[in-house]
PDB file of N, CA, C and O in Angstrom:
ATOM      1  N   UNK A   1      17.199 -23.944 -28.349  1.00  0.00           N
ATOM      2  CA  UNK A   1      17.219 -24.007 -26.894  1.00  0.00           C
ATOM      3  C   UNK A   1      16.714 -25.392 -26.470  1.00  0.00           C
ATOM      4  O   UNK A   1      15.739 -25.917 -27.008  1.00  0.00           O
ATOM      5  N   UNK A   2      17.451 -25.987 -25.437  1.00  0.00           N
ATOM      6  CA  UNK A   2      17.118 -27.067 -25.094  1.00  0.00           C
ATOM      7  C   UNK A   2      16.023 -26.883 -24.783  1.00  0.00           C
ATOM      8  O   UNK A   2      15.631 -25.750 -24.505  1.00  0.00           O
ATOM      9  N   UNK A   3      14.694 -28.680 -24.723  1.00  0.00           N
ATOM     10  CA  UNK A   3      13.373 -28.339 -23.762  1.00  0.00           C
ATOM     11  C   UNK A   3      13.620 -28.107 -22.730  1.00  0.00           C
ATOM     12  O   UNK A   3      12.931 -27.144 -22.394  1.00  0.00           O
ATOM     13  N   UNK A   4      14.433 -28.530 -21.702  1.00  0.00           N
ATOM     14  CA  UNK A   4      14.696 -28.511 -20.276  1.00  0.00           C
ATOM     15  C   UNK A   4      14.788 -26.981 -20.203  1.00  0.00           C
ATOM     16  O   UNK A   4      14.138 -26.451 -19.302  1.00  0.00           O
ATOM     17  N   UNK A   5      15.331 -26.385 -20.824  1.00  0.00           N
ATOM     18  CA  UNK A   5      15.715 -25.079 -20.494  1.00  0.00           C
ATOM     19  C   UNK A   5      14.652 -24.473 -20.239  1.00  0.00           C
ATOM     20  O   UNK A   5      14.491 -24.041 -19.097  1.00  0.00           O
ATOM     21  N   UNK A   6      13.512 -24.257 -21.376  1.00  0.00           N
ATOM     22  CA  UNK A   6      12.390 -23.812 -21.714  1.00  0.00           C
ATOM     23  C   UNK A   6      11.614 -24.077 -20.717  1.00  0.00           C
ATOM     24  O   UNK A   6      10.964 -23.202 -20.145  1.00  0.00           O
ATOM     25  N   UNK A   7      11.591 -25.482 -20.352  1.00  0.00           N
ATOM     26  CA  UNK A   7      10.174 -25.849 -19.316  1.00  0.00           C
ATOM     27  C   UNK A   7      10.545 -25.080 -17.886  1.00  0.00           C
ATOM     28  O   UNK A   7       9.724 -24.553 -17.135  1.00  0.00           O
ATOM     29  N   UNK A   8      12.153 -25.157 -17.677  1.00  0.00           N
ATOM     30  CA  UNK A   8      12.554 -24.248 -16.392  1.00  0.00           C
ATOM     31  C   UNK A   8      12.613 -23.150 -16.413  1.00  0.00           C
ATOM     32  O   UNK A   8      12.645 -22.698 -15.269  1.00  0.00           O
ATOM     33  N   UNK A   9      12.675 -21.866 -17.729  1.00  0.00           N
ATOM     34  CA  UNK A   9      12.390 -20.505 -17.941  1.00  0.00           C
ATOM     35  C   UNK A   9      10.417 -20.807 -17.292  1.00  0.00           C
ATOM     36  O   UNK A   9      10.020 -20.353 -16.219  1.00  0.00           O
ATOM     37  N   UNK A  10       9.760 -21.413 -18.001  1.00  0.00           N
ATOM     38  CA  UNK A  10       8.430 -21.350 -17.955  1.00  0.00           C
ATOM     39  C   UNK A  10       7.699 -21.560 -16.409  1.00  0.00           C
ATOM     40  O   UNK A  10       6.775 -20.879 -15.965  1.00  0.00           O
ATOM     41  N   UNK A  11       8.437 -22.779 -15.682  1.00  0.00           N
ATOM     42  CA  UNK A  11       8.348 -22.356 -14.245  1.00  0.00           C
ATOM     43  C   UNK A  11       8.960 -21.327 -13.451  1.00  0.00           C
ATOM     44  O   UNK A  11       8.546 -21.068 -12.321  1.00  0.00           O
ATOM     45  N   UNK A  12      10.204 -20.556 -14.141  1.00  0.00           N
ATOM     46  CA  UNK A  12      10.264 -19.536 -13.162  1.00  0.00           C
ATOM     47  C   UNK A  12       9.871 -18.313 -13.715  1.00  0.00           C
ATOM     48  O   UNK A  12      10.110 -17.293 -13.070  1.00  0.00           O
ATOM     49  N   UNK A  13       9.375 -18.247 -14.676  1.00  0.00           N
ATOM     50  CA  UNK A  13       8.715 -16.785 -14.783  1.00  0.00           C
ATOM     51  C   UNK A  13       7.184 -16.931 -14.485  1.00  0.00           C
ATOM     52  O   UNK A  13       6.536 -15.917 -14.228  1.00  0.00           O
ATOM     53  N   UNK A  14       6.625 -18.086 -14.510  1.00  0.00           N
ATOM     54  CA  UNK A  14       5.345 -18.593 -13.678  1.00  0.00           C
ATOM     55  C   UNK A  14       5.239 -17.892 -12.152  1.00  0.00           C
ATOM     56  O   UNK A  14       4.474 -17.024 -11.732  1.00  0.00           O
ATOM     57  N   UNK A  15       6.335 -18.639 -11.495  1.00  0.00           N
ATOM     58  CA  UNK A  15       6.818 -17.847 -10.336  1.00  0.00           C
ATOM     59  C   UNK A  15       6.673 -16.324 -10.026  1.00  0.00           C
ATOM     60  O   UNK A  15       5.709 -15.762  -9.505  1.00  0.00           O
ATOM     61  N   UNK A  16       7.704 -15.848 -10.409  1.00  0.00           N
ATOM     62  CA  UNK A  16       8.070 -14.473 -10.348  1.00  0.00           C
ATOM     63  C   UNK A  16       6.529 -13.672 -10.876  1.00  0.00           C
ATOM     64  O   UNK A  16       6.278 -12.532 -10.485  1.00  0.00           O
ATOM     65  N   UNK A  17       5.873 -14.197 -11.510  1.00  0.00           N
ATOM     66  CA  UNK A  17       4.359 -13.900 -12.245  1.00  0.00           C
ATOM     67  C   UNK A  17       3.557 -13.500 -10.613  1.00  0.00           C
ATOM     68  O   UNK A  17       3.227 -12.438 -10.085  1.00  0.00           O
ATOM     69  N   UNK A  18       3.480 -14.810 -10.240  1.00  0.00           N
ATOM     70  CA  UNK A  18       2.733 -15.144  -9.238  1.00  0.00           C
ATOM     71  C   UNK A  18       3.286 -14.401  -7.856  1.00  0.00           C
ATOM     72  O   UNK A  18       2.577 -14.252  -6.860  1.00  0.00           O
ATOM     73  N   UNK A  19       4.381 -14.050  -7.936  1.00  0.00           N
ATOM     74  CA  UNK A  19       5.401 -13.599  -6.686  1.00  0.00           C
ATOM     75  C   UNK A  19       4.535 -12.325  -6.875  1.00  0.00           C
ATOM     76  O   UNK A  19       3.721 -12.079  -5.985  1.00  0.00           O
ATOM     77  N   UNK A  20       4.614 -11.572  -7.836  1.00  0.00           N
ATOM     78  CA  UNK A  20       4.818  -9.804  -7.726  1.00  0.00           C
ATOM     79  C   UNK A  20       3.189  -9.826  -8.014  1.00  0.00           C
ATOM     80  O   UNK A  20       2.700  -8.706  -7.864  1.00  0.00           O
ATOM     81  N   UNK A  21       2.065 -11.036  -8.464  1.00  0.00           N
ATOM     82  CA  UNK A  21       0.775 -10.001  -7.809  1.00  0.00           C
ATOM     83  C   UNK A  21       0.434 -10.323  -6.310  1.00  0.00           C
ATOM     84  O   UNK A  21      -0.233  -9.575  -5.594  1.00  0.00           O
ATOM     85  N   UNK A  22       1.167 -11.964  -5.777  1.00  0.00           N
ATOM     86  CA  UNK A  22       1.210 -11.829  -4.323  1.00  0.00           C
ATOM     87  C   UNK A  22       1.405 -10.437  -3.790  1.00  0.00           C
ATOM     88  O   UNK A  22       0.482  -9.780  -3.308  1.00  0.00           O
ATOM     89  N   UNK A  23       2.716  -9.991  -3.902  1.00  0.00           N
ATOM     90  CA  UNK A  23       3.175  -8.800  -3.364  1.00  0.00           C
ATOM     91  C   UNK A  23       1.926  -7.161  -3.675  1.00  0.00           C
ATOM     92  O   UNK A  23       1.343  -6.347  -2.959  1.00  0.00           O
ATOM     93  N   UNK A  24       2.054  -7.409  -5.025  1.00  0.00           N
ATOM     94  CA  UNK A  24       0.836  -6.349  -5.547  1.00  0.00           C
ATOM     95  C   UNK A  24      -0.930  -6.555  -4.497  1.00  0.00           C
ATOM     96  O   UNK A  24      -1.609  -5.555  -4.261  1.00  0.00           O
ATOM     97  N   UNK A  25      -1.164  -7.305  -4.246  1.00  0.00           N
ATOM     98  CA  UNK A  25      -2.094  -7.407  -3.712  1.00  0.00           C
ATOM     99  C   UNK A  25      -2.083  -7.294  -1.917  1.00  0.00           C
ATOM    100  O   UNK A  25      -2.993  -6.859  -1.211  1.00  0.00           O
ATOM    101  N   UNK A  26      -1.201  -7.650  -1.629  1.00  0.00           N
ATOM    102  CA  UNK A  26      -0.699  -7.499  -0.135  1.00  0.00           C
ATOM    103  C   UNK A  26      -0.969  -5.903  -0.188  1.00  0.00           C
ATOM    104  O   UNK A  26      -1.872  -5.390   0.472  1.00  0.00           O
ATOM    105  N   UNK A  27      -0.210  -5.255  -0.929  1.00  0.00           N
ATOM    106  CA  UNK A  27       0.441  -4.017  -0.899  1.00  0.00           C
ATOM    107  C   UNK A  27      -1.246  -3.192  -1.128  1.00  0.00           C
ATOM    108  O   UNK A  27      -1.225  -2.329  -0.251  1.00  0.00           O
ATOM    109  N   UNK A  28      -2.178  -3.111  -1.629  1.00  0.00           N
ATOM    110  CA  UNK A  28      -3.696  -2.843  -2.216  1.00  0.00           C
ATOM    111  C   UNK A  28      -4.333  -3.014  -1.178  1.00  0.00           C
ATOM    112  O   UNK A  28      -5.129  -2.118  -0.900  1.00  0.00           O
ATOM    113  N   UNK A  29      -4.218  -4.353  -0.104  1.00  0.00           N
ATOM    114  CA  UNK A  29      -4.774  -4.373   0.524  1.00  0.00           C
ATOM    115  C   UNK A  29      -4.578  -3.779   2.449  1.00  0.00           C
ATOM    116  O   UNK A  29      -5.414  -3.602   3.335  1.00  0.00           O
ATOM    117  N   UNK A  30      -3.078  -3.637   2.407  1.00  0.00           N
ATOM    118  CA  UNK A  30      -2.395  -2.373   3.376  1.00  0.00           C
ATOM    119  C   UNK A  30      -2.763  -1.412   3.514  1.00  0.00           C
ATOM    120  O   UNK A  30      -3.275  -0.895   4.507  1.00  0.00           O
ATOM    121  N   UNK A  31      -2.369  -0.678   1.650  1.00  0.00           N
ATOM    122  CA  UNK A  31      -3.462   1.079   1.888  1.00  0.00           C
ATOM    123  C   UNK A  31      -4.910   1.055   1.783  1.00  0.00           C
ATOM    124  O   UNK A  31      -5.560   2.101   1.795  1.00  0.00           O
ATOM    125  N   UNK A  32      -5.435  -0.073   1.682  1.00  0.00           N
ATOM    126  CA  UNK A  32      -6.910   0.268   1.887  1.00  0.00           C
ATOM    127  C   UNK A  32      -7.034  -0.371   3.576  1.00  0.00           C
ATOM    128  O   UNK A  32      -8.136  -0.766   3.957  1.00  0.00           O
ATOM    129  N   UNK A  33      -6.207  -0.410   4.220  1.00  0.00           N
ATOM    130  CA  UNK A  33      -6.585  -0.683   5.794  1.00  0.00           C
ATOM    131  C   UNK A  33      -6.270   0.351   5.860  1.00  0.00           C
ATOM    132  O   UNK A  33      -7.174   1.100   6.230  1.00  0.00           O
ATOM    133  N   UNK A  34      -4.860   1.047   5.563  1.00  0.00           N
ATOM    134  CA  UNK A  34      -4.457   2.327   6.596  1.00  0.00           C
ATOM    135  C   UNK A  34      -5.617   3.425   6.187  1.00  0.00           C
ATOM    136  O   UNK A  34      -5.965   4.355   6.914  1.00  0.00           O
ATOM    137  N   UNK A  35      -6.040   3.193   5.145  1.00  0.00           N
ATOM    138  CA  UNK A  35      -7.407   4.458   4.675  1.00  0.00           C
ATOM    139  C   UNK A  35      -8.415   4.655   5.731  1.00  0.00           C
ATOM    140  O   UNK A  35      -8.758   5.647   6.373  1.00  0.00           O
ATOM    141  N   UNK A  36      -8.862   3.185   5.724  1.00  0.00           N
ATOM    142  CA  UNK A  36      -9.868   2.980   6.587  1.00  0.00           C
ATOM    143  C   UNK A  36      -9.576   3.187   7.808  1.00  0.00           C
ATOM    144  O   UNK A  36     -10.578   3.528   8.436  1.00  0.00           O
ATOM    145  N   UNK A  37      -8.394   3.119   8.600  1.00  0.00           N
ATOM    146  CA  UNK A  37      -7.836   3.589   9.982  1.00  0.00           C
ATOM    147  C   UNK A  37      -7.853   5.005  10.040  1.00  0.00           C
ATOM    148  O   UNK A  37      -8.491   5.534  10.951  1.00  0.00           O
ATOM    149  N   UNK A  38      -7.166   5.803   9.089  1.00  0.00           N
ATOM    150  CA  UNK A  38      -7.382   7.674   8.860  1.00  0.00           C
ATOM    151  C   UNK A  38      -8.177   7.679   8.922  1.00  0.00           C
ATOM    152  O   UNK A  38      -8.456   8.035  10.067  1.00  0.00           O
ATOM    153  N   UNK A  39      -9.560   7.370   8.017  1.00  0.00           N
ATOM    154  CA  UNK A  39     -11.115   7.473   7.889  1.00  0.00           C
ATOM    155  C   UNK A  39     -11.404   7.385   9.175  1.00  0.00           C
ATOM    156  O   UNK A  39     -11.549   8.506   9.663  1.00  0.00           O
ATOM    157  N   UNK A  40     -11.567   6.415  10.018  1.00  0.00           N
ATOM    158  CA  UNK A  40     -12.579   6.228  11.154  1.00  0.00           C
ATOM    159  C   UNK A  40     -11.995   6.884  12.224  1.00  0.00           C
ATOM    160  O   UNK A  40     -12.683   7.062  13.229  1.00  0.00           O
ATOM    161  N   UNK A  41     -10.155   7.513  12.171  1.00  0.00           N
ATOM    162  CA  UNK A  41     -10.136   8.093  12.836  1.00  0.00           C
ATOM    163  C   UNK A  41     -10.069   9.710  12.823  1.00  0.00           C
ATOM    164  O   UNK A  41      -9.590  10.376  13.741  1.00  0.00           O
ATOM    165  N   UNK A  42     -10.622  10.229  11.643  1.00  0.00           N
ATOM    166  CA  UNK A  42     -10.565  11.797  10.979  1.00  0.00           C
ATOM    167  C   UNK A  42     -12.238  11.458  12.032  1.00  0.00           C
ATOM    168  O   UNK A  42     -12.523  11.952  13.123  1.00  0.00           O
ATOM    169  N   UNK A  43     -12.925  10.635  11.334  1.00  0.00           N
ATOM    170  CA  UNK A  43     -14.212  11.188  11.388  1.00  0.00           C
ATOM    171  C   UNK A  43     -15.169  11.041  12.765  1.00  0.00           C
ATOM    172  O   UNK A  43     -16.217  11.589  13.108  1.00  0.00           O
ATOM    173  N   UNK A  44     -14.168   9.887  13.473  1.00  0.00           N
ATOM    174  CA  UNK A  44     -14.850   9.803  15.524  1.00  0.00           C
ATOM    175  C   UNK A  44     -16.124   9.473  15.108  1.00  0.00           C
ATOM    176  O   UNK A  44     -16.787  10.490  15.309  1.00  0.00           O
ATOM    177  N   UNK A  45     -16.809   8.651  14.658  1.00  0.00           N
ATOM    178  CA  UNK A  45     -18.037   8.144  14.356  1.00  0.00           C
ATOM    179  C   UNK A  45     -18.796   9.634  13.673  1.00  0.00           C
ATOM    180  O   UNK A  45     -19.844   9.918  14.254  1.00  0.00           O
ATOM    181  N   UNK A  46     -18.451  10.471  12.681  1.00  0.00           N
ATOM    182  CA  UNK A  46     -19.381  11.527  12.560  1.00  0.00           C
ATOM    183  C   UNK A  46     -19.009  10.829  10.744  1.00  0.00           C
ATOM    184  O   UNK A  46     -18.155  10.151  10.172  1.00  0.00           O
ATOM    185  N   UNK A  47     -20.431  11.631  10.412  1.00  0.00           N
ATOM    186  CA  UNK A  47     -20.582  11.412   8.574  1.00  0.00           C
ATOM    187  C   UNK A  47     -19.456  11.850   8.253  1.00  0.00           C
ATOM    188  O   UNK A  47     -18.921  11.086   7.450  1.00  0.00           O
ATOM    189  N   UNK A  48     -18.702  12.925   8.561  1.00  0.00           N
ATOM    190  CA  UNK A  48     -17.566  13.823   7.642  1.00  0.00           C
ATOM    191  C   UNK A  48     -16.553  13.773   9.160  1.00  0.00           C
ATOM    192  O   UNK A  48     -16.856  13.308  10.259  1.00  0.00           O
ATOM    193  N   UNK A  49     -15.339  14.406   8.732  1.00  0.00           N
ATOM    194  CA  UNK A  49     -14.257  14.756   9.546  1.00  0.00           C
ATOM    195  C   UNK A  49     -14.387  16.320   9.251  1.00  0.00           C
ATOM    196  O   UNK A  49     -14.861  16.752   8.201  1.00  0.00           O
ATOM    197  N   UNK A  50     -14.018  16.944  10.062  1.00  0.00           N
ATOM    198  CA  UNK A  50     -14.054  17.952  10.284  1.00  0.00           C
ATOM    199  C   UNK A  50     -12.830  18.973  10.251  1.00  0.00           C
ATOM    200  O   UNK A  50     -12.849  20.180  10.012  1.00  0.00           O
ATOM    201  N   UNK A  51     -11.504  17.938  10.632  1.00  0.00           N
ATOM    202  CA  UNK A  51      -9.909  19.169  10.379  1.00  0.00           C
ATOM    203  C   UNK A  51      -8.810  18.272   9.331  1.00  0.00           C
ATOM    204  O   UNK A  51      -7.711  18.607   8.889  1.00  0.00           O
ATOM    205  N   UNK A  52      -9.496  17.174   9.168  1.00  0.00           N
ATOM    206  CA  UNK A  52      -8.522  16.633   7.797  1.00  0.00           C
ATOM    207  C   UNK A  52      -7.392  16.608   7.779  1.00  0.00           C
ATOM    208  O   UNK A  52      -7.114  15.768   8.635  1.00  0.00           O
ATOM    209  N   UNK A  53      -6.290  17.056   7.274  1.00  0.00           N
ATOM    210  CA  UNK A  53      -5.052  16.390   7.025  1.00  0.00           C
ATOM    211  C   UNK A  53      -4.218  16.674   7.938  1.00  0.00           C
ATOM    212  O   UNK A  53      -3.098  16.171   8.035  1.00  0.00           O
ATOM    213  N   UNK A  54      -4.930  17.902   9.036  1.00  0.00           N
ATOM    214  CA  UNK A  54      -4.117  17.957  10.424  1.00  0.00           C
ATOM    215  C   UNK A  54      -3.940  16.806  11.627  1.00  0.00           C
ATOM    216  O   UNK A  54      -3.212  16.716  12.616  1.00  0.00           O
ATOM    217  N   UNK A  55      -5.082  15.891  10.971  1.00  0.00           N
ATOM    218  CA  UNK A  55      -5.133  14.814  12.393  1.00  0.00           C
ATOM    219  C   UNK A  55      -3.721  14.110  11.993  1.00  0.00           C
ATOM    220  O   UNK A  55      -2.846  13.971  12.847  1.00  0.00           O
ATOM    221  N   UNK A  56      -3.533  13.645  10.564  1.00  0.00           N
ATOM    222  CA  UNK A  56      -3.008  12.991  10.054  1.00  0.00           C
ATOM    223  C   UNK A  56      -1.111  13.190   9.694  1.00  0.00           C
ATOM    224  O   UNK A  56      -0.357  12.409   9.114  1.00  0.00           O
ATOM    225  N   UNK A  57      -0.885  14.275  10.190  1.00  0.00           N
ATOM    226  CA  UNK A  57       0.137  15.157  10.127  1.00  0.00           C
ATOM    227  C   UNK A  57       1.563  14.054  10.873  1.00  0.00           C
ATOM    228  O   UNK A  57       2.547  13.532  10.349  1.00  0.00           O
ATOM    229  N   UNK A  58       1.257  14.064  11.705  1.00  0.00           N
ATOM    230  CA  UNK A  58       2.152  13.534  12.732  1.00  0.00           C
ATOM    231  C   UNK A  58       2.195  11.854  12.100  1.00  0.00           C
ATOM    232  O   UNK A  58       3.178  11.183  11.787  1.00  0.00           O
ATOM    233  N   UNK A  59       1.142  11.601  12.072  1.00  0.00           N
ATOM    234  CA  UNK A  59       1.553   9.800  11.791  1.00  0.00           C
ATOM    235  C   UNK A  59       2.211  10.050  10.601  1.00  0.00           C
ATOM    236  O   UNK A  59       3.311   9.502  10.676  1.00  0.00           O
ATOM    237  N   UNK A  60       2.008  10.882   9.032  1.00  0.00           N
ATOM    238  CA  UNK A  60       2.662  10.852   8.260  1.00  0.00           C
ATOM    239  C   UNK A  60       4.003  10.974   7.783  1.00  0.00           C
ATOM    240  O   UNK A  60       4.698  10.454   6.911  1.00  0.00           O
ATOM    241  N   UNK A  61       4.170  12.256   9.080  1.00  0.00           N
ATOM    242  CA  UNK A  61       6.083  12.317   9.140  1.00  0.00           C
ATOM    243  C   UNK A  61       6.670  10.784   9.698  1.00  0.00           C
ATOM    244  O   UNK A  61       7.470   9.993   9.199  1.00  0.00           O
ATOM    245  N   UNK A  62       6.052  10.768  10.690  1.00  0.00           N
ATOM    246  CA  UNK A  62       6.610   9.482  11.576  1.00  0.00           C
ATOM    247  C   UNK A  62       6.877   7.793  10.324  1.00  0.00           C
ATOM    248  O   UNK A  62       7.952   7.198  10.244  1.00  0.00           O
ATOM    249  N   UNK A  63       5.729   7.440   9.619  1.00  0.00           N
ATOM    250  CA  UNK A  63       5.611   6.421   8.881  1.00  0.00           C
ATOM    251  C   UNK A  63       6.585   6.830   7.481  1.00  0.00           C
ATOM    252  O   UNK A  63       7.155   5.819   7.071  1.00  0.00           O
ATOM    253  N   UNK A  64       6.886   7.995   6.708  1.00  0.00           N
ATOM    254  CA  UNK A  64       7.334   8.597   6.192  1.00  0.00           C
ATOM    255  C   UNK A  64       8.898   8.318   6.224  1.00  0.00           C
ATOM    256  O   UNK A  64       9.565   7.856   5.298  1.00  0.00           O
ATOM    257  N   UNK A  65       9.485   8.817   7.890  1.00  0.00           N
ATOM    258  CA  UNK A  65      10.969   8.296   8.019  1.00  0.00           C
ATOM    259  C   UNK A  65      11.131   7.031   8.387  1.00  0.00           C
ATOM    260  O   UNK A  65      12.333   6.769   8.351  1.00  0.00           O
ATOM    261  N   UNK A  66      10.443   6.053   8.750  1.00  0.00           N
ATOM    262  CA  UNK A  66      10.137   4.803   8.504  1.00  0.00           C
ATOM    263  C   UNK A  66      10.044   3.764   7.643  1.00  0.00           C
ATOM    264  O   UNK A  66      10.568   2.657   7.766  1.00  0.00           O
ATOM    265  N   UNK A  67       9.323   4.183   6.721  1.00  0.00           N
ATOM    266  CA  UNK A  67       9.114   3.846   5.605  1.00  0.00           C
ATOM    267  C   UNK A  67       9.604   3.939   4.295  1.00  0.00           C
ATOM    268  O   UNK A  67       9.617   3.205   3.307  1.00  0.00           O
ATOM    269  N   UNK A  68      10.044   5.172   4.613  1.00  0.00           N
ATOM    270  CA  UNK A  68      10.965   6.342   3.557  1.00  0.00           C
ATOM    271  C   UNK A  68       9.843   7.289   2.753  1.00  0.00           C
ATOM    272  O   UNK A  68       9.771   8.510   2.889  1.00  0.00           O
ATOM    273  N   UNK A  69       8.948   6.448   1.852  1.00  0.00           N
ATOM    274  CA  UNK A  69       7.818   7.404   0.830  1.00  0.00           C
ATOM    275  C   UNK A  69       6.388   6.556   1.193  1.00  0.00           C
ATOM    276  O   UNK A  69       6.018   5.598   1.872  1.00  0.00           O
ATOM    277  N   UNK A  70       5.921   7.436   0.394  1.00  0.00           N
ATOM    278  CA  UNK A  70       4.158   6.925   0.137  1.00  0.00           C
ATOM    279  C   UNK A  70       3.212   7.499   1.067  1.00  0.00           C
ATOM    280  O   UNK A  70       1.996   7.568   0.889  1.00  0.00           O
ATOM    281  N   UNK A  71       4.015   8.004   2.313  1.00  0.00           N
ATOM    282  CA  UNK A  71       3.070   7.976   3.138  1.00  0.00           C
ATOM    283  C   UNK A  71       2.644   9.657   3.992  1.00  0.00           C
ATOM    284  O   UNK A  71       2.022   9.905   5.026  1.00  0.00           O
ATOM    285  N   UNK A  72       3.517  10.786   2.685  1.00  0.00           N
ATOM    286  CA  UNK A  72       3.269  12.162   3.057  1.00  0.00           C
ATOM    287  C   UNK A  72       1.819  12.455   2.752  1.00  0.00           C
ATOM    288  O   UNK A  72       1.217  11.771   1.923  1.00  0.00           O
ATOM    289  N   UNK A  73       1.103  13.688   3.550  1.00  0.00           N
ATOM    290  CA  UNK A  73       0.069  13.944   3.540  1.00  0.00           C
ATOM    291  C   UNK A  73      -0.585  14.531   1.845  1.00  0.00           C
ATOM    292  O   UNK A  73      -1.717  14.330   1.405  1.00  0.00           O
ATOM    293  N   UNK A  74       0.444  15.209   1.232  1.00  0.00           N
ATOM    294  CA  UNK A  74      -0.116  15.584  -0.365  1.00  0.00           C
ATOM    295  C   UNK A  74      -0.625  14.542  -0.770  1.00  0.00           C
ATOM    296  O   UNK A  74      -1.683  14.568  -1.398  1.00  0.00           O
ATOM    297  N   UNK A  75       0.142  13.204  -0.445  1.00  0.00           N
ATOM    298  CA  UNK A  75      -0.220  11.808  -1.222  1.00  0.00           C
ATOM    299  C   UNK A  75      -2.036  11.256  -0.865  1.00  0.00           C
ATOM    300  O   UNK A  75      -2.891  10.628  -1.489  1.00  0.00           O
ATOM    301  N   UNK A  76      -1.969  11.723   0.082  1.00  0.00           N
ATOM    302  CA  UNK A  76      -3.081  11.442   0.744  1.00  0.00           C
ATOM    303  C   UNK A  76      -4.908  12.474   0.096  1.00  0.00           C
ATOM    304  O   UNK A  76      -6.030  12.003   0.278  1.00  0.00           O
ATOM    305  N   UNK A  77      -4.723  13.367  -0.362  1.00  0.00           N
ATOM    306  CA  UNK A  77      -5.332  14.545  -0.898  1.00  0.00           C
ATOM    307  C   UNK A  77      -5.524  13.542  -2.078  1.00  0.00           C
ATOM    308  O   UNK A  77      -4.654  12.769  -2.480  1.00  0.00           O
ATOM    309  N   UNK A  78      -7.158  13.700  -2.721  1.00  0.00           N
ATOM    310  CA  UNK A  78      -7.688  13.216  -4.031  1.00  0.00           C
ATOM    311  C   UNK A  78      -8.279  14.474  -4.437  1.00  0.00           C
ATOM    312  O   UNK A  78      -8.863  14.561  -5.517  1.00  0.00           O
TER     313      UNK A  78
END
C-alpha cells in the first residue's frame, strides 16, 4: 500500500474516531439533562416524588413519536 494511502486511511479513521465520541458524549450528556428535568420535575422541590412514571407519561408518548425510541416510560424504570 502506498504511504499516501496509509497516512490518509490514518487521518480519516482519526476522524471518524473523534466524530462518534463527539456524538457519544453529546448524546450522555442530553439524557443526563432530560433526567435531571423528570427529576426536579417528579419531585416539586420534595426529597422523593411521589406518583412517578405518571407525571412522565405524556412527555414520553409525545418525544417517543418524535423521536421514534429511547424515550418510553419502561426505559425510564431502573
Amino acid at each position: 500500500m502506498p504511504k499516501i494511502l496509509q497516512r490518509i486511511r490514518t487521518i480519516w479513521d482519526s476522524a471518524r474516531g473523534q466524530a462518534a465520541r463527539s456524538v457519544n458524549i453529546a448524546h450522555v450528556c442530553a439524557n443526563w439533562l432530560i433526567g435531571r428535568e423528570i427529576v426536579e420535575e417528579e419531585q416539586a422541590g420534595e426529597e422523593r416524588a411521589e406518583h412517578g412514571a405518571t407525571l412522565i407519561q405524556s412527555p414520553s408518548e409525545q418525544s417517543t413519536g418524535e423521536y421514534d425510541s429511547g424515550f418510553s416510560v419502561g426505559a425510564s424504570k431502573i
